[in-house]
C-alpha positions as CSV (number, residue, x, y, z in Angstrom):
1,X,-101.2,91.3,50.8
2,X,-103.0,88.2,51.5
3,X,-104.1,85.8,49.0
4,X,-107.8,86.6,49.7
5,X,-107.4,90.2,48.9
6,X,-104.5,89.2,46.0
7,X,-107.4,86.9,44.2
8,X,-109.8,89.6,44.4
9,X,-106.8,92.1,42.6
10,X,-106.7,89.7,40.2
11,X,-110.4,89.3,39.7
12,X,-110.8,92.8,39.5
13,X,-108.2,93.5,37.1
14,X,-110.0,90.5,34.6
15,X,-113.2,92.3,35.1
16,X,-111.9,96.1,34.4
17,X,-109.8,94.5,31.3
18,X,-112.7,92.8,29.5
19,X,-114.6,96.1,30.6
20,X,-112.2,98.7,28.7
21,X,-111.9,96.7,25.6
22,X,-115.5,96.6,25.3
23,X,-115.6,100.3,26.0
24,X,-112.4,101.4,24.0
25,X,-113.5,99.9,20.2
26,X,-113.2,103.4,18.9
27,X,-113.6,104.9,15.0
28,X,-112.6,108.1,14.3
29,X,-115.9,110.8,15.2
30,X,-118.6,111.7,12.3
31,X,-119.4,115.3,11.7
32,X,-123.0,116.5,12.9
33,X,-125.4,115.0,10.2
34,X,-126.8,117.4,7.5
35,X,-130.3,118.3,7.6
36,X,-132.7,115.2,6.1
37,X,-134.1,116.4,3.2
38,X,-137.6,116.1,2.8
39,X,-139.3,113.5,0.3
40,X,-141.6,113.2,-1.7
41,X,-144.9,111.5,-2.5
42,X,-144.8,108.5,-4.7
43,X,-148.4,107.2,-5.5
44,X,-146.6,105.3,-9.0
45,X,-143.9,103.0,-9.2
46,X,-141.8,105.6,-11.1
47,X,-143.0,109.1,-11.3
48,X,-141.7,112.5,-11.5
49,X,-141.0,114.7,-8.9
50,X,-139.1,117.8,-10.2
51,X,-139.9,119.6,-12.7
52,X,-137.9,120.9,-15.8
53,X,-135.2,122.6,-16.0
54,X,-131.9,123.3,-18.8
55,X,-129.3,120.6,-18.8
56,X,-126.1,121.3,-16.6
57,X,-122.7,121.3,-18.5
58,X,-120.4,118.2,-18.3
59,X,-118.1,117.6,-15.7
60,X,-114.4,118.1,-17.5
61,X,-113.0,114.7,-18.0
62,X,-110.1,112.4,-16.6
63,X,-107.0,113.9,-16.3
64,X,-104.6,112.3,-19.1
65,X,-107.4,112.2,-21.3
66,X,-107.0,114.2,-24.0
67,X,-110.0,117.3,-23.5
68,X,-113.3,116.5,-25.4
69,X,-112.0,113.0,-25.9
70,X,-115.8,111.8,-24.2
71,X,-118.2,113.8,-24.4
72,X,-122.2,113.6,-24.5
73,X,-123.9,114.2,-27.6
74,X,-125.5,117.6,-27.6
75,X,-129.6,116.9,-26.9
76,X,-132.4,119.4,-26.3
77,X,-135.2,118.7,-24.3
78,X,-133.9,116.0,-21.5
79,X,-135.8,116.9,-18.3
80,X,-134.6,117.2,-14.8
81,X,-137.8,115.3,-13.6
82,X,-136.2,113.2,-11.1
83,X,-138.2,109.4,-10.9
84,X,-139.2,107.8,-7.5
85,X,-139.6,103.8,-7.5
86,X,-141.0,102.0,-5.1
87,X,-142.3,98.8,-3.5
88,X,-143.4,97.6,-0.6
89,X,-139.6,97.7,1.1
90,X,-137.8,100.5,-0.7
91,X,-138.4,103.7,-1.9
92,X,-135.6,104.8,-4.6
93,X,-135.2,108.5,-6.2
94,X,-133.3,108.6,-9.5
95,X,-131.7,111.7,-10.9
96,X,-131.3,112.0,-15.0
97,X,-127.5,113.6,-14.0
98,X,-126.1,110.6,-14.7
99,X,-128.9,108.4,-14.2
100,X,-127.7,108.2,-10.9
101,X,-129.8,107.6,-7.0
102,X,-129.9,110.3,-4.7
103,X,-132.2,108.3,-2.2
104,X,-132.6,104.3,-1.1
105,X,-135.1,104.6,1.9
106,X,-136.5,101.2,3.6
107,X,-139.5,101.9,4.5
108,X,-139.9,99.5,7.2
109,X,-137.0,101.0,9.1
110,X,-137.2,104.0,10.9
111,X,-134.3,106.8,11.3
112,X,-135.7,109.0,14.0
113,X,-139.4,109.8,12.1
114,X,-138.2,109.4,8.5
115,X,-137.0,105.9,6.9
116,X,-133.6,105.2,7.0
117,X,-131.8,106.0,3.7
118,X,-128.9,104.3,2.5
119,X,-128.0,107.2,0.8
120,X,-126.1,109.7,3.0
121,X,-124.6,112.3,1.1
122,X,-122.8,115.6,2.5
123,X,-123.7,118.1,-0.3
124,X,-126.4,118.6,-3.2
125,X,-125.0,117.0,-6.2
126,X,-123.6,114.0,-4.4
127,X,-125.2,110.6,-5.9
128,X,-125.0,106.6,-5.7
129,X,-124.3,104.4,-8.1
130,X,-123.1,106.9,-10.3
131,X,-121.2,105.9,-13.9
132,X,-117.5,107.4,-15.0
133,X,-115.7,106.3,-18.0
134,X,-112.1,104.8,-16.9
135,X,-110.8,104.2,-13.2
136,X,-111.6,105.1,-9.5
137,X,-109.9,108.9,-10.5
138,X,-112.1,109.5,-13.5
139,X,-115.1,112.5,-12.5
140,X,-118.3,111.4,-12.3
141,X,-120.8,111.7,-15.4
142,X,-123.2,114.4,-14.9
143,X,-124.7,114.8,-18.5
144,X,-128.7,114.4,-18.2
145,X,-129.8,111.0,-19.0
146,X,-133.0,110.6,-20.9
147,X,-135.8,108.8,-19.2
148,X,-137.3,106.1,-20.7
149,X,-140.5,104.7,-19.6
150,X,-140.4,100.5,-20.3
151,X,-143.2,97.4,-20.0
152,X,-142.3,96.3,-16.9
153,X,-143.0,98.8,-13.7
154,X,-139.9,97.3,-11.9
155,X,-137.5,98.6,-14.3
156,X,-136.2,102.1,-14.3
157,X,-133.9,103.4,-17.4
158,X,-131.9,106.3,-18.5
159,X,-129.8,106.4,-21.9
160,X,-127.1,109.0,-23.3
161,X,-125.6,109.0,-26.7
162,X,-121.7,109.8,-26.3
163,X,-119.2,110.8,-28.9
164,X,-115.3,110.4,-28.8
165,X,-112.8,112.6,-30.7
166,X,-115.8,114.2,-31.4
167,X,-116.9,111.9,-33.8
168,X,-120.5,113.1,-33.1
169,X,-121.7,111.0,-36.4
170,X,-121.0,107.6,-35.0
171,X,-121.7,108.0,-31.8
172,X,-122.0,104.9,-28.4
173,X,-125.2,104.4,-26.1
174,X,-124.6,104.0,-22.5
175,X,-128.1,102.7,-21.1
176,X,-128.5,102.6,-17.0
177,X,-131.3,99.9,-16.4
178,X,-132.2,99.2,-12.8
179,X,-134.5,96.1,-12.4
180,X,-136.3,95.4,-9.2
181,X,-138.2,92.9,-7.3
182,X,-141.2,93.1,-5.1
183,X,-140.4,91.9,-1.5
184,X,-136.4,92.3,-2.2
185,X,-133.7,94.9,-0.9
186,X,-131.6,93.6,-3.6
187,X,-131.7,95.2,-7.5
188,X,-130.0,95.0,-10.7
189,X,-127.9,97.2,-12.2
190,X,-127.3,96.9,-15.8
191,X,-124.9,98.8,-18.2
192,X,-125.6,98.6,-21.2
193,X,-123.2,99.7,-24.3
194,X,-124.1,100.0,-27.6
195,X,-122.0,101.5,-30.9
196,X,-123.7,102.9,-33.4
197,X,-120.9,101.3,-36.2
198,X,-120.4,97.5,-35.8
199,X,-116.9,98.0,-34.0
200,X,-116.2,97.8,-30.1
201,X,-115.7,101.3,-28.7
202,X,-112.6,102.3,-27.9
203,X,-112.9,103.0,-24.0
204,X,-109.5,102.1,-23.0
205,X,-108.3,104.0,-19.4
206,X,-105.8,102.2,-18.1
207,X,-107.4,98.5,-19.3
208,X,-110.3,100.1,-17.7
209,X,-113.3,100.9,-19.3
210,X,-115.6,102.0,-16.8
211,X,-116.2,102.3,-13.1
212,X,-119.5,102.1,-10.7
213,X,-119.4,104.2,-7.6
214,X,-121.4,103.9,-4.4
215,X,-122.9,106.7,-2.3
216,X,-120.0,108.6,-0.4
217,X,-121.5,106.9,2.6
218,X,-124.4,104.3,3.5
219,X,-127.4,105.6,6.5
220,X,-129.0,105.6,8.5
221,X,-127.3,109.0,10.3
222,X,-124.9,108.9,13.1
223,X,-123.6,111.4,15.3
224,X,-119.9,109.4,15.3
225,X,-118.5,106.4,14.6
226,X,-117.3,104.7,18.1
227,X,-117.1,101.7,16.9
228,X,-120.2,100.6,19.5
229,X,-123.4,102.7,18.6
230,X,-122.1,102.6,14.8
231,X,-119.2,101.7,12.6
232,X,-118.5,101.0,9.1
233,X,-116.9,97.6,8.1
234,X,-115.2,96.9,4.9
235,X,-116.0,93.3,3.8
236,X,-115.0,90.8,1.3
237,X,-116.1,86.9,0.5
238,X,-114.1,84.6,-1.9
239,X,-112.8,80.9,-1.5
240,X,-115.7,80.6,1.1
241,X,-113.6,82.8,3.6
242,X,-114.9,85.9,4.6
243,X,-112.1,88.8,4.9
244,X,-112.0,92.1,6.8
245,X,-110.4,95.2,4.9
246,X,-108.6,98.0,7.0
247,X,-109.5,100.8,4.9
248,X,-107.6,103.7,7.0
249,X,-109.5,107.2,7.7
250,X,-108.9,109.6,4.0
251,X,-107.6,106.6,1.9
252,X,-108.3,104.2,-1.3
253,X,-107.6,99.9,-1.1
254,X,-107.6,98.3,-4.1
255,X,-108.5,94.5,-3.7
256,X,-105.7,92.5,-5.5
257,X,-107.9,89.3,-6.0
258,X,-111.2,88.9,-7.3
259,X,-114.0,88.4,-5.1
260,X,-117.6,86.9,-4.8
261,X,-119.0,90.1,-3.3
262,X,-117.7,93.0,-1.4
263,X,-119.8,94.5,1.1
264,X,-119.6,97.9,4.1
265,X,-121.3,96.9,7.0
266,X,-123.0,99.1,9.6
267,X,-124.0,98.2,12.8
268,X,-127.7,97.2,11.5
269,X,-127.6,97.6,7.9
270,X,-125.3,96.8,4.9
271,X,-124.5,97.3,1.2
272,X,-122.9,94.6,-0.7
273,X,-122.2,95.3,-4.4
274,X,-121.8,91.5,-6.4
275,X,-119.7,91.6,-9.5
276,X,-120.5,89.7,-12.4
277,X,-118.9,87.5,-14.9
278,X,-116.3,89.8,-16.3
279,X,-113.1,90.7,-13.9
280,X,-114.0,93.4,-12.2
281,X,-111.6,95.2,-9.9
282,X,-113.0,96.5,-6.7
283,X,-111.6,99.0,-4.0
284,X,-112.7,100.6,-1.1
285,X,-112.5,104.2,-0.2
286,X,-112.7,106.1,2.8
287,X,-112.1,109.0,1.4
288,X,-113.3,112.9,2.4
289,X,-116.0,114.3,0.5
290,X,-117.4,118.0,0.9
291,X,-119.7,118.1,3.9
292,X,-118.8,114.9,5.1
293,X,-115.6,113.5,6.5
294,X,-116.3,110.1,7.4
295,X,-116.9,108.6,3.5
296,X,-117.6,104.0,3.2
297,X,-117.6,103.8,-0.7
298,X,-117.2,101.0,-3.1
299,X,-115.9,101.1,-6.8
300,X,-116.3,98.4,-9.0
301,X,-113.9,99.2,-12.2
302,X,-114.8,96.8,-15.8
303,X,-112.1,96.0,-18.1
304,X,-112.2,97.3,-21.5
305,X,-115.0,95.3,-23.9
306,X,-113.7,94.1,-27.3
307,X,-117.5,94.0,-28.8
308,X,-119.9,96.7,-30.4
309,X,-122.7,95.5,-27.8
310,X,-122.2,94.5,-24.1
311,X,-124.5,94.6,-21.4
312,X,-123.4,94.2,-17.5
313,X,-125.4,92.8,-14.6
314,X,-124.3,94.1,-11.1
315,X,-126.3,93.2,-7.9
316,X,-126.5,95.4,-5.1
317,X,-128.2,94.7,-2.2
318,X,-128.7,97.5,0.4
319,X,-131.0,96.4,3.5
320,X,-130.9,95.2,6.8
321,X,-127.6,93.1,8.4
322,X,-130.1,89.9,9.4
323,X,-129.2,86.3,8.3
324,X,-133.2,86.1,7.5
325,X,-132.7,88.9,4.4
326,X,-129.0,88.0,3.4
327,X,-129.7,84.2,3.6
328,X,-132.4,83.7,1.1
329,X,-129.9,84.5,-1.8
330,X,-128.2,80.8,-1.1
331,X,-131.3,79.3,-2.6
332,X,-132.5,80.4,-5.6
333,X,-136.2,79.4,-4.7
334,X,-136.3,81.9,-2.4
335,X,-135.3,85.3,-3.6
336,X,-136.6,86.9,-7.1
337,X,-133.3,87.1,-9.1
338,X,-132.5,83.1,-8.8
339,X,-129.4,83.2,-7.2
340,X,-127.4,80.7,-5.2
341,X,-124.9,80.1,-2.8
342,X,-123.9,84.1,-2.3
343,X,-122.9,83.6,1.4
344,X,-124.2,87.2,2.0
345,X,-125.2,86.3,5.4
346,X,-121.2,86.1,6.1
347,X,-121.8,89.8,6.2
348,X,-123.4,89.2,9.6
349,X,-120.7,89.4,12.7
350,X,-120.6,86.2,14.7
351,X,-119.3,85.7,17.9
352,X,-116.1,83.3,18.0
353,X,-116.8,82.2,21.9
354,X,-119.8,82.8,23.4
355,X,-122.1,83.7,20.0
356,X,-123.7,80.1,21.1
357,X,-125.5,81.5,24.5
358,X,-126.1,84.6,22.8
359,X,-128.0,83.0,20.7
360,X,-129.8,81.0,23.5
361,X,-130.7,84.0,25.3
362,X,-131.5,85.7,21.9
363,X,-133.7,82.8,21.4
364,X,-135.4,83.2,25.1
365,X,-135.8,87.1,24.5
366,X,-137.8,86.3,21.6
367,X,-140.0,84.1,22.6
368,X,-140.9,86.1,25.6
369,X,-141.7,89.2,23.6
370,X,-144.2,86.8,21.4
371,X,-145.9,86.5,25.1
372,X,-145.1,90.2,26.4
373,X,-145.0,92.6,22.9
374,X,-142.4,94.8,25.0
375,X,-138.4,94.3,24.7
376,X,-138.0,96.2,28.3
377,X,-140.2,93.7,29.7
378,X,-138.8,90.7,27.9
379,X,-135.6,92.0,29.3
380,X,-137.0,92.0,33.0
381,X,-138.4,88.5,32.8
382,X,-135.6,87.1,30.8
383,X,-133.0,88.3,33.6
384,X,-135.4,86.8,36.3
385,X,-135.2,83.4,34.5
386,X,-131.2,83.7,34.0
387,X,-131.1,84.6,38.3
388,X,-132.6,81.4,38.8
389,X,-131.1,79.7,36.9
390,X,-127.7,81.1,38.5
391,X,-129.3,80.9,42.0
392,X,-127.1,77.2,43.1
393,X,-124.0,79.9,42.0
394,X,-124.7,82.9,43.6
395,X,-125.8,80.8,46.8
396,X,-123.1,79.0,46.8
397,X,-121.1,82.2,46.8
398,X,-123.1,83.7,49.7
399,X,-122.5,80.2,51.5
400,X,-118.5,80.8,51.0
401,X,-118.5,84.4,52.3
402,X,-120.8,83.5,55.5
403,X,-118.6,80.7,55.7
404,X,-115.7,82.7,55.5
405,X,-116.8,85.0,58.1
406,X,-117.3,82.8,61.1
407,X,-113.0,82.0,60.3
408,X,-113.0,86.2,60.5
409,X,-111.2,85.8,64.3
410,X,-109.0,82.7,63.6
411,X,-107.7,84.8,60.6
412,X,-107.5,88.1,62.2
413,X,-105.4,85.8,65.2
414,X,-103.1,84.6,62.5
415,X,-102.1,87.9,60.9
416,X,-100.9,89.0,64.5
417,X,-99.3,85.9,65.4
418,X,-97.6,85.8,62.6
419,X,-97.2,89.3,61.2
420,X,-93.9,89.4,60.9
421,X,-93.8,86.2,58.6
422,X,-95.5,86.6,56.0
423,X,-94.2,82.8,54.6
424,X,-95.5,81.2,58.2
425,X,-98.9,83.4,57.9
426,X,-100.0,82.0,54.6
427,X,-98.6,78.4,55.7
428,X,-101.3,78.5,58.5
429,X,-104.0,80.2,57.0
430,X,-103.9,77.3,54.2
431,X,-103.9,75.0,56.9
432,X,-106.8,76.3,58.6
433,X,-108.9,76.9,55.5
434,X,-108.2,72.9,54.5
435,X,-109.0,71.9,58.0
436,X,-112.4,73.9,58.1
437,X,-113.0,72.6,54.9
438,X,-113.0,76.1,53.1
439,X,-112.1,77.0,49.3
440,X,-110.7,80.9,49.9
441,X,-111.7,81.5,46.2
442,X,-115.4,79.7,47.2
443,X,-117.0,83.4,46.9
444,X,-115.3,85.2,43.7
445,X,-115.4,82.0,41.2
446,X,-119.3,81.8,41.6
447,X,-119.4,85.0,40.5
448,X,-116.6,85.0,37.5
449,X,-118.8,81.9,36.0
450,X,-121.5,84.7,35.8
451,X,-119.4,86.8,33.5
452,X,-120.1,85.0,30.5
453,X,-123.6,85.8,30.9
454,X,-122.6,89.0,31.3
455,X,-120.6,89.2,28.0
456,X,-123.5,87.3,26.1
457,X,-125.8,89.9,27.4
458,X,-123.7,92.5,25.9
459,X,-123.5,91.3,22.5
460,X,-127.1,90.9,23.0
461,X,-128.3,94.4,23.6
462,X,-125.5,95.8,21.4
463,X,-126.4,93.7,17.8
464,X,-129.6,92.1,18.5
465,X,-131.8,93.9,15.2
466,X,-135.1,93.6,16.6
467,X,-134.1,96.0,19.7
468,X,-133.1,98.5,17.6
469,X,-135.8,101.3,18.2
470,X,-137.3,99.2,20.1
471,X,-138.8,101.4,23.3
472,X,-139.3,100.5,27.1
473,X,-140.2,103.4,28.9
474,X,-141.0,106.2,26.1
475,X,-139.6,109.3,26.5
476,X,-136.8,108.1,28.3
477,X,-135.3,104.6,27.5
478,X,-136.7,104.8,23.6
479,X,-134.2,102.4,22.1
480,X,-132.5,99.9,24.2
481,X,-130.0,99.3,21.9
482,X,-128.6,102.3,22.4
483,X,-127.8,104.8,25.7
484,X,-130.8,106.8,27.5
485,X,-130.6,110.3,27.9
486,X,-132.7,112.7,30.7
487,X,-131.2,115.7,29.8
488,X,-128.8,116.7,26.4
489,X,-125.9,119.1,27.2
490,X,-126.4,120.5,23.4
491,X,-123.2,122.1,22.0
492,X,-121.5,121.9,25.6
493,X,-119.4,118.9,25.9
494,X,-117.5,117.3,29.1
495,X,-113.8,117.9,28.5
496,X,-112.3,114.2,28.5
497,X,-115.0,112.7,28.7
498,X,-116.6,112.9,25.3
499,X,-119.7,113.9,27.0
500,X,-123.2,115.7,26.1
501,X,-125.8,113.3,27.8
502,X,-126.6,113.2,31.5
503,X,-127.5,109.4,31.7
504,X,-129.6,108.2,34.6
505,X,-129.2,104.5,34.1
506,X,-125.3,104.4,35.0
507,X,-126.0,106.0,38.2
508,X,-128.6,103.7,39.5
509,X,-125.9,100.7,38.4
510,X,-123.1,102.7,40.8
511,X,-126.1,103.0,43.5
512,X,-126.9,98.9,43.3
513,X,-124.0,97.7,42.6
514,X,-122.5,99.5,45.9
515,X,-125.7,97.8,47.7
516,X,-124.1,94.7,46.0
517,X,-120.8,94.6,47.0
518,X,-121.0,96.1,50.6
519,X,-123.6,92.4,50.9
520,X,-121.7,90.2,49.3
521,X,-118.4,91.4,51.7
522,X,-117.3,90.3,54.4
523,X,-116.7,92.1,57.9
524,X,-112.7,92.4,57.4
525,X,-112.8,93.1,54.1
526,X,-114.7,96.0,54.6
527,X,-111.1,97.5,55.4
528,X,-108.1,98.2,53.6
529,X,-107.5,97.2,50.6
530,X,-110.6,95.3,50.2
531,X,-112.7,98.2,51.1
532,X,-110.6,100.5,48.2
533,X,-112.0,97.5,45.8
534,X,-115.4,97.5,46.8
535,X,-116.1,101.3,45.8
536,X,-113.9,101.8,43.7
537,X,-114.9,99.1,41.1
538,X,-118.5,100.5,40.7
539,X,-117.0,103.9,39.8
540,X,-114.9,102.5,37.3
541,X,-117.6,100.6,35.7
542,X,-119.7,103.9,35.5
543,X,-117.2,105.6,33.2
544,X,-117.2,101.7,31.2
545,X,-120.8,101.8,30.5
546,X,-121.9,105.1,30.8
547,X,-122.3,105.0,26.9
548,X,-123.4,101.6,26.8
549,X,-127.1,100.1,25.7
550,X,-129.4,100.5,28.5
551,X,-131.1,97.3,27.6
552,X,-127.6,95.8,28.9
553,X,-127.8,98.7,32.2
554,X,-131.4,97.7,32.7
555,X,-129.9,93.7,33.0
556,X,-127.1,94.6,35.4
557,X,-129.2,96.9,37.7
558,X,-132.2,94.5,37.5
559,X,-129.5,91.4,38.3
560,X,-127.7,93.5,40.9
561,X,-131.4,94.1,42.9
562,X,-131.9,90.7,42.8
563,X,-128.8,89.9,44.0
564,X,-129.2,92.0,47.0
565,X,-132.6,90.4,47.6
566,X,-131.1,86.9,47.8
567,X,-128.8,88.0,49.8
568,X,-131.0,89.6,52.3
569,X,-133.2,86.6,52.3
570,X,-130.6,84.1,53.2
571,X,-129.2,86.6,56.1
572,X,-133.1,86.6,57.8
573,X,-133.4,82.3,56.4
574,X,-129.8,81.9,58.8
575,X,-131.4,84.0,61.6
576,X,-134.5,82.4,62.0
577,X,-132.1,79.0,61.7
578,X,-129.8,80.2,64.5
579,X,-132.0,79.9,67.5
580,X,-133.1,76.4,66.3
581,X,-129.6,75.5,65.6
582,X,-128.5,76.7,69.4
583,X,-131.6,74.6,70.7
């Protein structure tokens, strides 16, 4: 093998590398999504929306604990109303089971027709931010909540009288208070305790008193998680130091250390549950609930309280993954509840090498879509501006391959003079290319200095919020953050594969970047081992980014057109040179 054809091995091998690890971030797949289920109006900022019906029996408690030990005062007369609030972001449905959420739409996010809803359950009955007395294992509280309506149309609160021992005559008051803000995705959630006898209640599990839960999993839907088109992240933030949590598929991790907020982030959107004063203990659990089998849930457990009265503030916030929402809680003049310094836009992934031109060419996208209100256009003109300004490269490159072709017979020459030694073969063909003045490597590193735009371009499509949704040619490339689709296999899958799209963008990128590569070749390298390379690499990068974001295919085909453009323009510039030249 000679170096020419070893360096372009090695290139190759680079290129299909960075290709597969891009490709191969895989989660474990999510079960088809349930059907949504449908909402409805809200004209007031809480208002009913079911009507009455008898209160369901409690859930049994806690194993260990003796039976009856907690139990909810008897009560006739709670309603099943359940109570919408809503603003001008978020539209929240409450339950009186529990006084717990059963819906957390953003309203100006779209999940297919409907809002997204950070509420994805798998099963009626399955709430967020529901209340159980002790630890992570204790059931849920079911009892019905009473409703009751306060001064302030941001607040929404459900109370309970509770008896233990059955001591019904001095009973405690759990009160659920949510407080909102207009213009925020974050709330308040308050628990309130109250004993009827000046003494602190005795709700001792374990040094536990009680525990908050999360939904069994945050929206919008997703058909899987790969890890690309959607994942779930398990965050923490203490010391200043943002940690990642491996949280295995069907398990529970208890956090050791106390922390200034844990968070599970999706791709786009996040929940990030903010202890308060007290030490709380937090864990994360991925474990199976009915109807769903991919679960992202947070607990946050409070130690027992020595007093007859205690109220605790949680903050949740449940919204979009941009720096613009999460970064307006590290000033407290600019977010409702007058916090500082929560670091929530840590949430946010950054890039550890090239995050700096992604944000450049983040930067250029934007400002072109100001000019041109179309992200599929802003993609076109943005990968015009990023050709020229790679044109010295790429021409440079073409230079090195023409170049390298007028040495085609000298080389050819050597490799039959010297065939059988292979040691005196490269000895000469180094001396030739330093006597001609020619860098061998003159038309591959050109194009490995493009890679980085390549990669940048990636994270780009892939993370990019705005181009989420965000439609080119409708009906066909509707979100260019995610793949296109002109036909769905439907239940049919390609064994192997993983398949049930037919995609149409991946086979124009075979079709130009084979119109590419047979241009940017040279005449004996369209032989051999050099000719394996040439269509075999397309093919290989057709099974990388078949699943890809077409906004990224769109870039590559777009680039790879151009490229053959220059390329034809300099072959008819050096023709019309030649006879000139020869005069």
């Amino acid at each position: 093998m000679d170096k020419r054809t070893f360096y372009a091995v090695i290139l190759s091998i680079i290129v299909i590398t960075i290709g597969f690890t891009v490709q191969n971030m895989l989660y474990p797949p999510e079960p088809p999504p349930e059907a949504p289920v449908a909402e409805a109006p809200a004209p007031d900022p809480v208002a009913p929306d079911q009507p009455d019906a008898p209160e369901a029996p409690a859930r049994p408690p806690e194993p260990g604990i003796a039976e009856g030990e907690i139990r909810a005062v008897p009560r006739d007369g709670i309603s099943r109303e359940q109570r919408v609030y809503q603003n001008d972001l978020i539209r929240v449905t409450f339950t009186p089971e529990g006084g717990s959420v059963t819906s957390f739409q953003l309203l100006d996010h779209r999940d297919g027709g409907d809002p997204v809803d950070m509420v994805k359950t798998g099963a009626p009955g399955q709430t967020a931010f529901n209340l159980r007395f002790g630890g992570i294992d204790s059931p849920e509280i079911t009892d019905l909540f009473q409703y009751r309506p306060t001064d302030n149309r941001h607040v929404v609160e459900f109370y309970r009288d509770f008896s233990i021992g059955g001591r019904e005559d001095t009973p405690f008051r759990v009160v659920r208070r949510y407080v909102f803000h207009p213009d925020e995705y974050m709330f308040e959630l308050q628990t309130v305790l109250e004993n009827s006898v000046n003494e602190f209640i005795p709700l001792d599990f374990n040094g536990l008193a009680y525990t908050i839960a999360t939904g069994p999993q945050i929206g919008p839907e997703f058909s899987e998680l790969d890890g690309r088109q959607e994942f779930r992240r398990y965050l923490t933030y203490s010391d200043g130091r943002r940690r990642n949590v491996n949280v295995s598929s069907g398990s529970i991790e208890i956090l050791a250390d106390r922390v200034n907020w844990a968070a599970i982030a999706g791709k786009y959107f996040t929940l990030i549950a903010v202890p308060g004063a007290a030490d709380y203990r937090v864990a994360f659990s991925a474990e199976p609930v009915e109807g769903l089998q991919d679960t992202s849930r947070i607990y946050v457990s409070r130690p027992i309280i020595r007093s007859s009265r205690n109220t605790d503030t949680l903050r949740f916030y449940a919204g979009p993954k941009t720096p613009a929402h999460l970064a307006r809680y590290n000033s407290a003049s600019d977010n409702a509840f007058r916090t500082q310094n929560l670091d929530l836009d840590e949430a946010v992934e950054g890039r550890f090498l090239l995050g700096w031109l992604e944000n450049i060419l983040k930067f250029a996208l934007n400002a072109i879509y100001q000019v041109v209100p179309n992200y599929g256009i802003a993609i076109i003109i943005l990968t015009i501006i990023v050709k020229v300004l790679m044109w010295p490269l790429t021409h440079k490159s073409f230079e090195s391959t023409a170049r390298m072709q007028t040495l085609a017979p000298k080389l050819q020459e050597l490799r039959q003079k010297y065939k059988d030694n292979p040691q005196k073969m490269n000895a000469e063909t180094a001396a030739l290319y330093k006597k001609e003045g020619i860098n061998p490597l003159g038309g591959c590193l050109p194009m490995l200095l493009q890679f980085p735009f390549f990669i940048a371009m990636f994270g780009l499509f892939n993370n990019h919020f705005d181009l989420r949704g965000a439609s080119f040619i409708s009906g066909w490339i509707d979100d260019l953050s995610a793949p296109e689709s002109i036909w769905n296999f439907g239940d049919f899958t390609l064994p192997f594969l993983g398949w049930n799209d037919l995609r149409l963008l991946p086979i124009i990128f075979v079709g130009t970047q084979l119109l590419s590569s047979k241009f940017m070749q040279s005449p004996q390298a369209q032989a051999g081992q050099m000719k394996m390379m040439t269509y075999m690499l397309p093919v290989v990068f057709f099974f990388v980014l078949y699943n890809m974001p077409s906004g990224l295919l769109v870039y590559w085909i777009l680039t790879n057109v151009l490229t053959v453009g220059q390329q034809v323009y300099n072959t008819k510039f050096k023709k019309q040179d030649a006879p000139v030249a020869a005069r």
